[in-house]
Each structure stands twice: as structure tokens, then as C-alpha cells.
NUZAMI-289059 format. One record per residue (C-alpha): residue number from 1; residue in three letters; x negated, y negated, z. Coordinates in nm, 3 decimals, padded with zeros to 5 digits, always signed. Layout:
<NUM, 'ALA', <X, Y, Z>>
...
//
This chain:
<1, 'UNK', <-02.880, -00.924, -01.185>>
<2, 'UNK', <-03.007, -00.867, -00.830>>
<3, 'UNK', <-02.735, -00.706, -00.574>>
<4, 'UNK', <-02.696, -00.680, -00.222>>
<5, 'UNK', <-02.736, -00.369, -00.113>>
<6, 'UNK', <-02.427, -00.224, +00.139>>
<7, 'UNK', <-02.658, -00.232, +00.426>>
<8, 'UNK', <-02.792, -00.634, +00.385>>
<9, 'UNK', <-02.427, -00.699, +00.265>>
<10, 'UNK', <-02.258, -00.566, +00.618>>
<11, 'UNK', <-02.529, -00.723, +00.843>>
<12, 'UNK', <-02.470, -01.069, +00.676>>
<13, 'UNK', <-02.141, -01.066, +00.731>>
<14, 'UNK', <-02.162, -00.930, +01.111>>
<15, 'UNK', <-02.419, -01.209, +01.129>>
<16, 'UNK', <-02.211, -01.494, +01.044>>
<17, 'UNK', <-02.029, -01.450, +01.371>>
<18, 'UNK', <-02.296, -01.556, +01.547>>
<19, 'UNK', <-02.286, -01.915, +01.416>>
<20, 'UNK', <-01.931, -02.015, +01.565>>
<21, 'UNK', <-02.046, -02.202, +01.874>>
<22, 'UNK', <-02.330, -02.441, +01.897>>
<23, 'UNK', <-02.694, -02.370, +01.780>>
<24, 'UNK', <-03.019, -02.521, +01.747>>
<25, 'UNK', <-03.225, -02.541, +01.499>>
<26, 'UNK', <-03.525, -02.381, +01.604>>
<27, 'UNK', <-03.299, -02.091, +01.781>>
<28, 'UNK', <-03.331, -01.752, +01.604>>
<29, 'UNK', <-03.022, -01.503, +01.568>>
<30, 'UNK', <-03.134, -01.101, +01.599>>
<31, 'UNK', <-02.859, -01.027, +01.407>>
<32, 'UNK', <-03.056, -01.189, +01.103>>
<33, 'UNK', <-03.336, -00.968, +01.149>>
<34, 'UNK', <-03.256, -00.768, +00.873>>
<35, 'UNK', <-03.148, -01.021, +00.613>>
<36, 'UNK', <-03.492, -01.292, +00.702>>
<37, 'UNK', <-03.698, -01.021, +00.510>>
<38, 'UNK', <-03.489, -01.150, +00.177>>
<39, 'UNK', <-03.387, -01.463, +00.262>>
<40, 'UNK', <-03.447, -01.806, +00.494>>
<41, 'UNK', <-03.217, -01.909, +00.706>>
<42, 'UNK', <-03.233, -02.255, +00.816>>
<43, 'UNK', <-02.962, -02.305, +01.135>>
<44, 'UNK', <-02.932, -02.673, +01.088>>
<45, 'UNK', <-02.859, -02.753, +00.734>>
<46, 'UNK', <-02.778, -02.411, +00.676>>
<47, 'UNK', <-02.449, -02.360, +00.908>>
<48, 'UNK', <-02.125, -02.508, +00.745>>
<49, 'UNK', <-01.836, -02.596, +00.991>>
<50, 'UNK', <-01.462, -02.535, +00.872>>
<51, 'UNK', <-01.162, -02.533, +01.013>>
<52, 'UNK', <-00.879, -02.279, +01.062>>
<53, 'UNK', <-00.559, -02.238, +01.221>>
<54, 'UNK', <-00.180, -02.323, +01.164>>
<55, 'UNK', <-00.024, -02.646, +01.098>>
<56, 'UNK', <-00.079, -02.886, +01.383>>
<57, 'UNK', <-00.396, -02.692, +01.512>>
<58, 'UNK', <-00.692, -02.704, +01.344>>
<59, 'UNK', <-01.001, -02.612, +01.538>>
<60, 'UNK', <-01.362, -02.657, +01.389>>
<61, 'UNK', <-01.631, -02.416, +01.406>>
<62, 'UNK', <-01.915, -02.282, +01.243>>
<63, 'UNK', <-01.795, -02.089, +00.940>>
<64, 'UNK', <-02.059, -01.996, +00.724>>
<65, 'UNK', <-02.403, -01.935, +00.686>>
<66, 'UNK', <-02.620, -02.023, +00.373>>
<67, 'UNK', <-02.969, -01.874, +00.269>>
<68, 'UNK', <-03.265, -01.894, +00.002>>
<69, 'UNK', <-03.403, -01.593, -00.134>>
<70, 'UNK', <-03.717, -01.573, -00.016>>
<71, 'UNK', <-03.845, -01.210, -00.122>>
<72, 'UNK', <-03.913, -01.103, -00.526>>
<73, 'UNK', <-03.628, -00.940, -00.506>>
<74, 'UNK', <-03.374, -01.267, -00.479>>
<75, 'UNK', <-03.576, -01.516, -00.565>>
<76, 'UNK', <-03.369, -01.811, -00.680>>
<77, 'UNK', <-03.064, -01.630, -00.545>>
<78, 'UNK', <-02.864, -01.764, -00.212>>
<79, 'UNK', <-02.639, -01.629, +00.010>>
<80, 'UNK', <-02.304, -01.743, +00.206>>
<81, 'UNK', <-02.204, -01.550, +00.466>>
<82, 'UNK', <-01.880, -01.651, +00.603>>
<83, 'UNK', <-01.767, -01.515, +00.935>>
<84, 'UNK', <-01.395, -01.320, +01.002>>
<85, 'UNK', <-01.145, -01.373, +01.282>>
<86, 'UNK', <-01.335, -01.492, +01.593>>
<87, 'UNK', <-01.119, -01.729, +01.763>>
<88, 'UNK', <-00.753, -01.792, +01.822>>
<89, 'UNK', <-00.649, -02.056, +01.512>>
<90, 'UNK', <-00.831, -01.784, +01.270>>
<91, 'UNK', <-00.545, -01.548, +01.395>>
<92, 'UNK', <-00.310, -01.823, +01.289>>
<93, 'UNK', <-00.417, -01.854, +00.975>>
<94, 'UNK', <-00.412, -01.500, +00.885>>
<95, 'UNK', <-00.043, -01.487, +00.948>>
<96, 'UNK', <+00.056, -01.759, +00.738>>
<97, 'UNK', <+00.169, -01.636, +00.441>>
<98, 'UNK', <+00.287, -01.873, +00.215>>
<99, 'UNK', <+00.096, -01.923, -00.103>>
<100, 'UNK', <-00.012, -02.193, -00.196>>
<101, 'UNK', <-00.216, -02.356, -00.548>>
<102, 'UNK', <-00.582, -02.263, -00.536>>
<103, 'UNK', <-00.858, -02.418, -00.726>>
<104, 'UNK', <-00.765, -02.214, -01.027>>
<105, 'UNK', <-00.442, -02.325, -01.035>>
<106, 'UNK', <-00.316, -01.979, -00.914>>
<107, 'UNK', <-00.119, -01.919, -00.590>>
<108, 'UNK', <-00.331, -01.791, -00.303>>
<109, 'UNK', <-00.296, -01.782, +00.072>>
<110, 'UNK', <-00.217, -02.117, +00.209>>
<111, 'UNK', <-00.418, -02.063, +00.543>>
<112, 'UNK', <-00.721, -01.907, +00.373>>
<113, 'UNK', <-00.702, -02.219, +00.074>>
<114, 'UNK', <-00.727, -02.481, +00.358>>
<115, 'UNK', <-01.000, -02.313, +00.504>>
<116, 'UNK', <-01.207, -02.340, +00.175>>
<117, 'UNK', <-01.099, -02.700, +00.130>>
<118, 'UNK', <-01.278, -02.765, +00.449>>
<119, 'UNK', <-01.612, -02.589, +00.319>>
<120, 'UNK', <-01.640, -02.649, +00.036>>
<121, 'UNK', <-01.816, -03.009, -00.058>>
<122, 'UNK', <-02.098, -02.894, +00.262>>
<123, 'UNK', <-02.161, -02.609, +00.032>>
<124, 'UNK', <-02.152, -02.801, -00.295>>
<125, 'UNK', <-02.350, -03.049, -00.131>>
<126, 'UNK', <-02.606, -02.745, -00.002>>
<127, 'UNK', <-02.648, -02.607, -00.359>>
<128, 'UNK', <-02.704, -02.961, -00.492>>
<129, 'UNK', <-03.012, -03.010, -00.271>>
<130, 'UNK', <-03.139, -02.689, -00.283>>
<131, 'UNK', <-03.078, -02.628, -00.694>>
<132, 'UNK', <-02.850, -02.352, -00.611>>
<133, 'UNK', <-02.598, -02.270, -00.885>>
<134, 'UNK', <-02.828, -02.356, -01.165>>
<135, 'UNK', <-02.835, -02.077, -01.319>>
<136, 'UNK', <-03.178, -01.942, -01.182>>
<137, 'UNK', <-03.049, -01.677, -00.983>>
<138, 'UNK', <-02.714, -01.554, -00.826>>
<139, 'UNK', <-02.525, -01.640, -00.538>>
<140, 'UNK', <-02.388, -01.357, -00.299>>
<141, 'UNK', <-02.078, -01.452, -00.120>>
<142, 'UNK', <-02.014, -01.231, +00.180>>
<143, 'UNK', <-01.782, -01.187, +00.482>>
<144, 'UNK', <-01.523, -00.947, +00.706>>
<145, 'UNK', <-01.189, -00.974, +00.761>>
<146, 'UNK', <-01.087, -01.351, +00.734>>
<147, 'UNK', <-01.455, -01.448, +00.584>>
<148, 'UNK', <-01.396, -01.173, +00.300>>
<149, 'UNK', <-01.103, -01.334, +00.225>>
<150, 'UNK', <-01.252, -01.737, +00.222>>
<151, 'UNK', <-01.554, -01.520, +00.070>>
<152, 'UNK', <-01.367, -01.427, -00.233>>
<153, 'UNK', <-01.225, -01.802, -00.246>>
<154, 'UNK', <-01.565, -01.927, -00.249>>
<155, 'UNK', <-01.675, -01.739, -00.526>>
<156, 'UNK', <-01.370, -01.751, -00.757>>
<157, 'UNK', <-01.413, -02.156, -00.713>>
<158, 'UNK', <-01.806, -02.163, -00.796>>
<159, 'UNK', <-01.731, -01.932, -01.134>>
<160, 'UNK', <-01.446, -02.213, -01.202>>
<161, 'UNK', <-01.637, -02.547, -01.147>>
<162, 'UNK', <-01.813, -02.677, -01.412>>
<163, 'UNK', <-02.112, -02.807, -01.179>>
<164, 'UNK', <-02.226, -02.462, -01.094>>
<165, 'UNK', <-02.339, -02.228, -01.405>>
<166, 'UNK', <-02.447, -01.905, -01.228>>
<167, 'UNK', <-02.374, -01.541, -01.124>>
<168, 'UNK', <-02.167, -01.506, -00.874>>
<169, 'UNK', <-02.096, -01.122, -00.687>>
<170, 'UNK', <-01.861, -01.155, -00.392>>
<171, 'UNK', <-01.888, -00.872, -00.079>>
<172, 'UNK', <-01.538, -00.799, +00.114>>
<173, 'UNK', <-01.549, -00.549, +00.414>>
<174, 'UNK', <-01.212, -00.524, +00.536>>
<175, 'UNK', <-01.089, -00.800, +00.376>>
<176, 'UNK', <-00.699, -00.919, +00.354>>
<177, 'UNK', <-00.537, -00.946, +00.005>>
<178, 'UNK', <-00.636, -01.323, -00.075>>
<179, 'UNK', <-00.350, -01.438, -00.379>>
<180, 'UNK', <-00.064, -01.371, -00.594>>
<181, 'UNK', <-00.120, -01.139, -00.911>>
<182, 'UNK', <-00.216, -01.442, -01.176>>
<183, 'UNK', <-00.521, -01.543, -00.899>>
<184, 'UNK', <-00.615, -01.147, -00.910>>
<185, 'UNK', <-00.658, -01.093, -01.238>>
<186, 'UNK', <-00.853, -01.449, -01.303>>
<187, 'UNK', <-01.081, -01.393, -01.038>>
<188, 'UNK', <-01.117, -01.044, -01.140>>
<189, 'UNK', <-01.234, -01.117, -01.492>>
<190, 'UNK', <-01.448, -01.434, -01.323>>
<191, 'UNK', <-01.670, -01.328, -01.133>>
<192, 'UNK', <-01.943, -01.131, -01.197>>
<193, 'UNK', <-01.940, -00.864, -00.918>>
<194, 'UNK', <-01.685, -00.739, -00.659>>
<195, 'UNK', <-01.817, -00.524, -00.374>>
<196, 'UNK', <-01.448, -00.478, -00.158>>
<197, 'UNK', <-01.498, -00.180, +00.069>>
<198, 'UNK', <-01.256, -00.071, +00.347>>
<199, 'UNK', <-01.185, +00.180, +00.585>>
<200, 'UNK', <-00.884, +00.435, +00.582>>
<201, 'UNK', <-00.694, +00.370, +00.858>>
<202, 'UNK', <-00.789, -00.012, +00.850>>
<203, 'UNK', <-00.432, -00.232, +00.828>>
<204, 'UNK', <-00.586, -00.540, +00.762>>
<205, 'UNK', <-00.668, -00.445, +00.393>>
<206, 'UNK', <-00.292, -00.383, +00.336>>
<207, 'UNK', <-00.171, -00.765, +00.448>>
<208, 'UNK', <-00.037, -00.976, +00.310>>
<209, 'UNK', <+00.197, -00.699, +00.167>>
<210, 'UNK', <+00.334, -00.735, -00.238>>
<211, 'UNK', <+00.320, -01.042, -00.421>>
<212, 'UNK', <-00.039, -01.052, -00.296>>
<213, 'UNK', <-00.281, -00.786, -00.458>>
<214, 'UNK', <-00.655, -00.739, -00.426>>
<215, 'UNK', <-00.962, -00.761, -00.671>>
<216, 'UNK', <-00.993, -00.601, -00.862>>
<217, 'UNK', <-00.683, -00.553, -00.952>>
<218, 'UNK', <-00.567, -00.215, -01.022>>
<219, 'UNK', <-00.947, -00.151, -01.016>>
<220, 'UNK', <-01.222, +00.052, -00.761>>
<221, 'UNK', <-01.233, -00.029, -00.384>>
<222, 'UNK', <-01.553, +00.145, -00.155>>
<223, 'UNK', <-01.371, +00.376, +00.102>>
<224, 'UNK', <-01.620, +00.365, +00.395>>
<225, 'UNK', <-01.415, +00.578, +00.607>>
<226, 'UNK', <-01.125, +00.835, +00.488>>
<227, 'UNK', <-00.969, +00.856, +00.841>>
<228, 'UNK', <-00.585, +00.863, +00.768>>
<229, 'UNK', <-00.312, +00.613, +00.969>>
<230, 'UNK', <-00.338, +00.291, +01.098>>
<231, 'UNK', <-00.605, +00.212, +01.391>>
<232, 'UNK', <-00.663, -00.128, +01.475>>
<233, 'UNK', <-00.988, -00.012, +01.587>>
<234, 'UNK', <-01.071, +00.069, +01.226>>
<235, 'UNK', <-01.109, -00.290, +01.175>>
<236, 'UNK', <-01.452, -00.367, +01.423>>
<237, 'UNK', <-01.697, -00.531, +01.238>>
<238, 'UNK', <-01.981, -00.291, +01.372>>
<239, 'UNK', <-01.821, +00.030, +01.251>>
<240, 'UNK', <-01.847, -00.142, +00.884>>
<241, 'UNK', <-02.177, -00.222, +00.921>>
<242, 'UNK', <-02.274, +00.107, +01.071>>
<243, 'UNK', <-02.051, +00.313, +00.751>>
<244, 'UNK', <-02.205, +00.108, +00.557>>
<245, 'UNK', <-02.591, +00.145, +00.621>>
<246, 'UNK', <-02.674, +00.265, +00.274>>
<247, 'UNK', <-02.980, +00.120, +00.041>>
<248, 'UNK', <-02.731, +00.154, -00.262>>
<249, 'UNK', <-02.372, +00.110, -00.364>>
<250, 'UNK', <-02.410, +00.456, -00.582>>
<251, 'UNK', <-02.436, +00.609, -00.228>>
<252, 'UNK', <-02.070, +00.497, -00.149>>
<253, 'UNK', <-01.738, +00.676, -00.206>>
<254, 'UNK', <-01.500, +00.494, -00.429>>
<255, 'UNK', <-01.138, +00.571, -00.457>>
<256, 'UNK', <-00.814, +00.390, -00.677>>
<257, 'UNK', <-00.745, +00.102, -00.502>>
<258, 'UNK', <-00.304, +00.116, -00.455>>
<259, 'UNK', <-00.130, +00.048, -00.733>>
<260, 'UNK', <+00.251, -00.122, -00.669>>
<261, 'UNK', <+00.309, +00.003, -01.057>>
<262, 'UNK', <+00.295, +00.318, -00.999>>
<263, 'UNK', <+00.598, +00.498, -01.033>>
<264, 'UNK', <+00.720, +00.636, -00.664>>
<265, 'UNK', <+01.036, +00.767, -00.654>>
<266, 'UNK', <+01.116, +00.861, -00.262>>
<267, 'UNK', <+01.380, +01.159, -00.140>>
<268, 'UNK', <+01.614, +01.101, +00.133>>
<269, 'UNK', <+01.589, +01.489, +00.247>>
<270, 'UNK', <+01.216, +01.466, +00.250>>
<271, 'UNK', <+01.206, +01.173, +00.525>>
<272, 'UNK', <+01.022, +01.312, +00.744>>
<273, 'UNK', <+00.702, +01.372, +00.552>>
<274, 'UNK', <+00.603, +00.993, +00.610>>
<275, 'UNK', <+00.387, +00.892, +00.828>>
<276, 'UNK', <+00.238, +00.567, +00.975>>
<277, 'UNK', <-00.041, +00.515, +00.761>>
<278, 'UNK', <-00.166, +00.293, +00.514>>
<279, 'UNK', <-00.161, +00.550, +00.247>>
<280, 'UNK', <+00.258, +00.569, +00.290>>
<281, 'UNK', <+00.237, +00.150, +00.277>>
<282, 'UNK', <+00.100, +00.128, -00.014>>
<283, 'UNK', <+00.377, +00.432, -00.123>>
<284, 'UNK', <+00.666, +00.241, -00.004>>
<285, 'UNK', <+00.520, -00.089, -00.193>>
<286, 'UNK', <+00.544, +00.105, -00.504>>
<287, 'UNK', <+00.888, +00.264, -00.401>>
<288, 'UNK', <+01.051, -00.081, -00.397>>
<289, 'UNK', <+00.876, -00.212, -00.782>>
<290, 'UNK', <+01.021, +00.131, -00.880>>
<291, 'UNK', <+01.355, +00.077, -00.798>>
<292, 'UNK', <+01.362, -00.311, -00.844>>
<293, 'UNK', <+01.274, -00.163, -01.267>>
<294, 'UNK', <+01.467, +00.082, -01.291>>
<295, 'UNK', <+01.761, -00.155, -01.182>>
<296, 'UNK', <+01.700, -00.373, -01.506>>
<297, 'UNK', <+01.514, -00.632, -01.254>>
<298, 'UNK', <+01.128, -00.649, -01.392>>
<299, 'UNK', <+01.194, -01.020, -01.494>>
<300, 'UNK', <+01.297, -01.087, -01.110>>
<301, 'UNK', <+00.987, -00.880, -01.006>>
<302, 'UNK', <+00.792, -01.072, -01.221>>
<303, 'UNK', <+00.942, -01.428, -01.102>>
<304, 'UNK', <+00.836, -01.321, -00.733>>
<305, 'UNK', <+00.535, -01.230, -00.825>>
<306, 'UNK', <+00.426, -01.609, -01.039>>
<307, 'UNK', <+00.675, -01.799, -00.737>>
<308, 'UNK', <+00.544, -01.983, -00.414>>
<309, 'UNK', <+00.812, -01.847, -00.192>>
<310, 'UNK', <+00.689, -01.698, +00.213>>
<311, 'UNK', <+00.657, -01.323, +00.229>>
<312, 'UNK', <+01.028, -01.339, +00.408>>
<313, 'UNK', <+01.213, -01.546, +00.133>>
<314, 'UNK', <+01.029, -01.266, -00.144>>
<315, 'UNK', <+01.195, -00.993, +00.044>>
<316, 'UNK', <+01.472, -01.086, +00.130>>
<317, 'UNK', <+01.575, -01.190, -00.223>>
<318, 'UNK', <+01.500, -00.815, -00.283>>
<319, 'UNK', <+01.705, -00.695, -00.013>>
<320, 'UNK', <+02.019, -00.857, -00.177>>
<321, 'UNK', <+01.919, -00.755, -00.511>>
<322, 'UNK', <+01.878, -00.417, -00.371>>
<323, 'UNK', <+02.235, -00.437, -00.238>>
<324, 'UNK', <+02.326, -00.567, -00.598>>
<325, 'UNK', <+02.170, -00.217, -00.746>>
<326, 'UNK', <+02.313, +00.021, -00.527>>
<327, 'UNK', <+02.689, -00.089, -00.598>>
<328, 'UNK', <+02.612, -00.030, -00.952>>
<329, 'UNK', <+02.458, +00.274, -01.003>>
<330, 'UNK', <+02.501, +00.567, -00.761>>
<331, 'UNK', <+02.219, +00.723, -00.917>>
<332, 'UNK', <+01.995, +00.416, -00.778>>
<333, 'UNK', <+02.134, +00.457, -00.494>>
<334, 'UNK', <+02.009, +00.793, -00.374>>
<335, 'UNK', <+01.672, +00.633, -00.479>>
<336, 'UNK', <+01.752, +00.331, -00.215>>
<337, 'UNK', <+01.882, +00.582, +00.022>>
<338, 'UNK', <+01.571, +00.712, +00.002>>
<339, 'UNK', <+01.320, +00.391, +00.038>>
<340, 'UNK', <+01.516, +00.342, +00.357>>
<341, 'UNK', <+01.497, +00.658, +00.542>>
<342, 'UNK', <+01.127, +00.698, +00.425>>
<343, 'UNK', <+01.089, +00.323, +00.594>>
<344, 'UNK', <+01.284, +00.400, +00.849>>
<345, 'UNK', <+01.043, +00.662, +01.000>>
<346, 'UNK', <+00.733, +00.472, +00.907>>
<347, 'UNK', <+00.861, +00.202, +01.107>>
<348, 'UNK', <+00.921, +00.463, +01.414>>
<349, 'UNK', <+01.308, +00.450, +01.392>>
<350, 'UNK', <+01.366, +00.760, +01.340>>
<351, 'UNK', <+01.503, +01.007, +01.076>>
<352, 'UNK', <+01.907, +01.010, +01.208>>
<353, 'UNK', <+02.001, +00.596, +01.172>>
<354, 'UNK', <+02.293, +00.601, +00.920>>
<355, 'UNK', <+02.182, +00.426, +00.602>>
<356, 'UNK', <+02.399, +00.125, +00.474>>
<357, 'UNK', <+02.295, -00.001, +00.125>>
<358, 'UNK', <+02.416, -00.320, +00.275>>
<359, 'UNK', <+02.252, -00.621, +00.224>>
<360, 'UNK', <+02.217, -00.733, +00.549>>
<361, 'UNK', <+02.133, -00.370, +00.642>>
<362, 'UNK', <+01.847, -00.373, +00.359>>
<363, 'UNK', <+01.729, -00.684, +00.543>>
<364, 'UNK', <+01.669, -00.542, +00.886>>
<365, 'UNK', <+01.480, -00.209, +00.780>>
<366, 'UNK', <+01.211, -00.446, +00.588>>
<367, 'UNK', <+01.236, -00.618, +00.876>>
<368, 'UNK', <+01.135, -00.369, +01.103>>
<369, 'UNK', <+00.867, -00.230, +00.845>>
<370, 'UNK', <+00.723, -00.538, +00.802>>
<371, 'UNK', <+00.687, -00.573, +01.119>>
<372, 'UNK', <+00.521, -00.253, +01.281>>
<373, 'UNK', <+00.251, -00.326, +00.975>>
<374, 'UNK', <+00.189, -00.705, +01.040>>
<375, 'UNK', <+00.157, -00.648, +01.476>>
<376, 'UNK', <-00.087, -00.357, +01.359>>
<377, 'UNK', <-00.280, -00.581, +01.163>>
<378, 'UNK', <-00.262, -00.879, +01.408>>
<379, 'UNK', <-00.413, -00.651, +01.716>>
<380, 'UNK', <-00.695, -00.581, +01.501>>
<381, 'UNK', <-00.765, -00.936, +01.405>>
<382, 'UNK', <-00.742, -01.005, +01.794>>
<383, 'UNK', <-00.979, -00.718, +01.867>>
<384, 'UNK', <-01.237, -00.960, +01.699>>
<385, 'UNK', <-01.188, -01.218, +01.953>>
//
């Protein structure tokens, strides 16, 4: 099965920015200089608008680019390059967080599922004409940032329809967690390959934050660039492209992606260790499952994680449960004495607040934590503007 290498995979989806505002159809893009030695791009039938944005504001642009193989390589094969946060309503719909059903019948993003409802029949229709999705070659969904995410979408619904009997490989750079757990581990068993590479520092990656996980789940993500903490700047389409000018995905580093199971069990006295950084997020994600089991609470944990409750509801039902634990067991509540502090500083509180294992206490540190990680991640969608 033919593969997009990392360095035609980046400059698609760099590429698909380029189609957002109005373009001809004899007008040629440099940016598809690289990818028109493999494929044909044609800029009228080829560009599919979509919309984006919140709930009363839903702008239309160009959202993703389609092309035939044209090369031996990918003959038969197509790809769909779908294009990340480039306007204002893109940054509203990467903020709202409730789930909603996807074509699978799992819960996924609500923002990123309306997006793909506004694709998808112009690329149906596309295939249709052009016998894509017949089973005579693959299709390579690509995109950054927001178009990883309605990249992923795209290809979990063309493994699921019954019209469309083909490989399908999906390419994510920097890509935002697209559903709940159930959508993760169909679409990781669905479709045929997952390319999801990300940068260190890059806070993007970690939104939206636990129920949502990535593909695949518990599985291998390509680390791009190990730089430690969160830079919004780690997010700029052209530093993935440029980290990822390789010829072959066995030339990229791979790491674990973060695993919420994973036991973490977090000292009050050793506060000050943590630092803001995506690597403690994904520690303090796993700190919370850790003490939400050992309270006798997996069935809860497992309710939140099948439910279609907002990302605020989720945790706040966990903050009084939290409070719930703590009166019960002093033991658990060192452990939540410790999730605090440790959030505490990650949030840049400070290592001398007095802990309360109050529920309305509980409350305001996720608050805060939530917080310094979702304005990280919204500059850095901005920066795309």
C-alpha cells in the first residue's frame, strides 16, 4: 500500500491553506510544487468549501483540497488535504468542546463533526466522478491543526460507509484530540494507517483535555521536535513541514503517545518539580484517573468517558467526587493534596496557596489549570491567522 512520505505529507497540508479565499481555475499554487510531481490538482472541481465556527456564525471557505495520483507511485490513489485554523470561526470551533455523535455513532467534537457534515457529500460526490474509493488505490487524508482533526473525521467516515471500499491512511501534524475513547479505539482499528506527528512543546496536541484521546490510542505518535514546555510558536505550520522534510517515516522519532491509565501518584512535598509543559499535562491527566480508581470510582470514570457532557460539566462532576474521596480516606487525601499543589504550580499559582479538599476549592484549581492550557493552545491557533 503506497504511503505518503513525511515530506509530501507536511507540504499538502501547508498547501491547503492556500485555498481559503477565492481561486481560479487556471491559477497555480507554489506551494503545490512539490506534491504536482505525484498528483493533479484541479482548483475548480478540486477545492471543497466548508464551514466552521460557533453556533450562530458559520463562515464558508475553502476547506480542502482533492488530487489524482498521477505518478506510478499513486496511481489510482487520491489525496484530501484539508487546511487548519486560518480564520476567526475556525478558532471558534476549536474551543467548542462538547461532543457530539459522529458518523460512527461515537462521540466526537461537536465543532470539528459539523465541519465534516459540511464536506462531506462534495467529497463523496468527487470520488463518485472520479472512481475514487473503489478499491483501486488508497486515499491519503491530510491536514494541521484543525484540518488534522476534520482529516481524521474524513477518513474514519470513508472506512465506515459502505459506498467506499478502499485503503484509507490519515496524516495529523499537530492535530487536536478529535473524540471520546469509544471513537478512538474504532477509528484506530478502522483505518488502515495513522501518521499523527507532533512537536514537544506544541499545546494544541494536548486539547481537548480527558474524555477525548488520540489515535491511536495508547499507541505511537512521531515526535518531530523534543523541545520541552509549552510554546505557542511550536504550533506554525512551516516548522512542521520543515521537521518533517524526510523521504521516509523510518527516518522519524517515535515516542509513547500519553497514557491517562497510567498509574501517577503525585507528592505534595515534591510540588515544585512541575513545570509548565505538556509532558506534566499529560502527568496530571493521569494523576486525576489515578485517584478517581483508587477511590472505588472506575465505573464513574468510565460513565464520563461513554457520556456527552462539555469538558466543564466532566470536571466538575470530578471535582465533587474528589471532595467525596478525600472525606473518606485520609490516605486519598494526601494523594489529592498532592494533584492540587502539583496543579497549582503548573497553573503559575504558586507553591504556598493553602489546599482545601473542598469541593468548590477542587473546582477553581481545575479551573485555573484548565485554563492556562486552553489560552496556550488558543494563541497558537490564532498565530495561524
Amino acid at each position: 500500500m503506497p504511503v505518503l512520505s513525511p515530506r509530501l505529507a507536511s507540504s499538502l497540508a501547508v498547501a491547503a491553506y492556500d485555498i481559503r479565499g477565492p481561486i481560479s481555475e487556471t491559477q497555480r499554487l507554489p506551494s503545490l510544487k512539490r506534491a504536482s510531481r505525484d498528483f493533479s490538482f484541479n482548483l475548480n472541481s478540486g477545492v471543497i468549501e466548508g464551514t466552521s465556527g460557533g453556533y450562530f456564525w458559520r463562515q464558508k471557505t475553502g476547506f480542502a483540497l482533492i488530487g489524482k495520483g498521477v505518478s506510478p507511485t499513486y496511481k489510482n490513489d487520491h489525496v484530501i488535504a484539508i487546511r487548519g485554523t486560518a480564520t476567526a470561526a475556525d478558532g471558534i470551533t476549536d474551543i467548542s468542546c462538547r461532543p457530539t455523535n459522529g458518523d460512527n455513532g461515537s462521540m466526537v467534537h461537536v465543532g470539528f463533526q459539523r465541519t465534516l457534515e459540511s464536506i462531506r457529500e462534495d467529497i463523496a460526490s468527487y470520488l463518485r466522478k472520479t472512481d475514487g474509493g473503489r478499491g483501486n488505490g488508497t486515499i491519503h487524508c491530510i491536514g494541521h491543526s484543525l484540518g488534522g482533526a476534520i482529516a481524521s473525521l474524513v477518513a474514519d467516515w470513508l472506512k465506515a460507509s459502505p459506498e467506499f471500499k478502499t485503503k484509507v491512511n490519515v496524516y495529523t501534524f499537530g492535530a487536536p484530540r478529535v473524540g471520546l475513547k469509544d471513537f478512538a479505539i474504532k477509528t484506530s482499528s478502522r483505518i488502515d494507517g495513522i501518521y499523527r506527528s507532533v512537536h514537544g512543546a506544541d499545546p494544541v496536541p494536548k486539547i481537548p483535555v480527558w474524555p477525548y484521546y488520540h489515535a491511536h490510542i495508547n499507541g505511537k505518535e512521531y515526535i518531530l521536535d523534543r523541545t520541552q514546555g509549552v510554546d505557542t510558536s511550536a504550533h506554525d505550520k512551516g516548522r512542521y513541514m520543515d521537521n518533517a522534510n524526510h523521504s521516509s517515516w523510518d527516518n522519524m522519532s517515535t515516542q509513547q503517545a500519553s497514557n491517562v491509565q497510567q498509574r501517577v501518584v503525585l507528592n505534595y512535598q515534591n510540588r515544585l518539580q512541575t513545570t509548565y509543559s505538556t509532558h506534566w499535562a499529560d502527568r496530571i491527566a493521569a494523576a486525576i484517573m489515578t485517584i478517581m480508581i483508587d477511590g472505588g470510582f472506575s465505573g464513574f470514570v468510565t460513565a464520563l468517558q461513554a457520556g456527552g457532557a462539555a469538558i466543564g460539566t466532566v470536571y466538575d462532576a470530578i471535582a465533587m467526587t474528589m471532595a467525596k474521596i478525600g472525606q473518606a480516606s485520609s490516605k486519598l487525601a494526601e494523594q489529592i493534596k498532592g494533584l492540587l499543589g502539583h496543579m497549582l504550580v503548573f497553573a503559575g499559582k504558586g507553591a504556598n496557596i493553602t489546599i482545601e479538599l473542598t469541593e468548590k476549592f477542587i473546582r477553581w484549581v481545575f479551573k485555573v489549570t484548565l485554563g492556562r492550557l486552553h489560552k496556550a493552545a488558543k494563541q497558537a491557533l490564532n498565530n495561524q491567522l
